[in-house]
C-alpha positions in Angstrom: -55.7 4.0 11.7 -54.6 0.7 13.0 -54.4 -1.2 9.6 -51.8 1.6 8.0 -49.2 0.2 6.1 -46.0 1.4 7.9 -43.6 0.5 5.6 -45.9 1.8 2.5 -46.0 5.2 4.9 -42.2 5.2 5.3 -41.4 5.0 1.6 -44.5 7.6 0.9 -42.4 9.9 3.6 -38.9 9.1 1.9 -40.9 10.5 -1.2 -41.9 13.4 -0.3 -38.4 14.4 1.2 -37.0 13.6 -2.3 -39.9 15.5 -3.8 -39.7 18.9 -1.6 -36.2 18.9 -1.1 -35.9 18.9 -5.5 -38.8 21.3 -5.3 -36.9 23.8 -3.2 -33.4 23.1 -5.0 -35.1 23.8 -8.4 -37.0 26.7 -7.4 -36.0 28.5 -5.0 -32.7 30.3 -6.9 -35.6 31.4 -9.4 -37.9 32.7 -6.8 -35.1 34.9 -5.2 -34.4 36.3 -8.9 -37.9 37.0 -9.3 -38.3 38.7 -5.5 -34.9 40.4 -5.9 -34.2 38.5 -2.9 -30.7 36.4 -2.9 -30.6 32.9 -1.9 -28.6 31.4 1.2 -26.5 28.6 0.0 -24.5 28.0 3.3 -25.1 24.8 4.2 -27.9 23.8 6.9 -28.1 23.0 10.4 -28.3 19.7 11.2 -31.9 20.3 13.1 -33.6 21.8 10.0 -32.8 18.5 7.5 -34.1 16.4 10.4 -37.5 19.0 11.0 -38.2 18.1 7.4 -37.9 14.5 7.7 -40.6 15.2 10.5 -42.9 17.5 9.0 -42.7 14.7 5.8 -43.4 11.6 8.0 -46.3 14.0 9.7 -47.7 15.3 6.3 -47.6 11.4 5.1 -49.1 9.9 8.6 -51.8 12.2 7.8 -52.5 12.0 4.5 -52.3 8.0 4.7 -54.6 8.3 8.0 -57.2 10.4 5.7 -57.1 8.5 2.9 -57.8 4.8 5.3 -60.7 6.7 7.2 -62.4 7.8 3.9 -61.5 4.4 2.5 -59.8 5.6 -0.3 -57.9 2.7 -1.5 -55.6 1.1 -4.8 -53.5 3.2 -7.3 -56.6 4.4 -8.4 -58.0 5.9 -5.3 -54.6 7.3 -4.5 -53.6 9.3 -7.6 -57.6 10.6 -7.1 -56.3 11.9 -4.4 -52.7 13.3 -5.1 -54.8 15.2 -8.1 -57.0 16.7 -5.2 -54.2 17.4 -3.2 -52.2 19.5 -6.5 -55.4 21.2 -7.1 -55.9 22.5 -3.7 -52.3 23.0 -3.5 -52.4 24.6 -6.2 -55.2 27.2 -5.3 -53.0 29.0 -2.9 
């Protein structure tokens, strides 16, 4: 796991914090209509924006350590396996 890119890791993590964060923003409003729940809109502890930054930079580290054991490599390679990824994701 030695030969990961960091920088290519970092900007994968910065991703995936825009990504969820839109994910949630878009969503979740429609989800509490749908639930009958209603939807918190005071604004966040500092500690929960930075556990998300974590659990990002974690989710990336591993994905990235996967895909360089497996040898999974190229834009190719890597949307083969963010279509994997969707499609489990999508299973649950």
């Amino acid at each position: 796991m030695s030969d990961l890119n960091l920088l290519a890791v970092a900007i994968a993590t910065v991703a995936a914090l825009i990504l969820s964060a839109t994910r949630y923003a878009v969503l979740t409003p429609d989800d509490a209509e749908v639930t009958g729940g209603t939807c918190d809109t005071r604004a966040a502890p500092l500690r929960l924006p930075l556990a998300e930054v974590l659990r990002s930079a974690v989710v990336t580290l591993v994905v990235a350590g996967l895909a360089a054991e497996i040898a999974i490599g190229g834009m190719t390679g890597g949307m083969l396996l963010g279509l994997v990824g969707a499609i489990i994701g999508g299973l649950r």
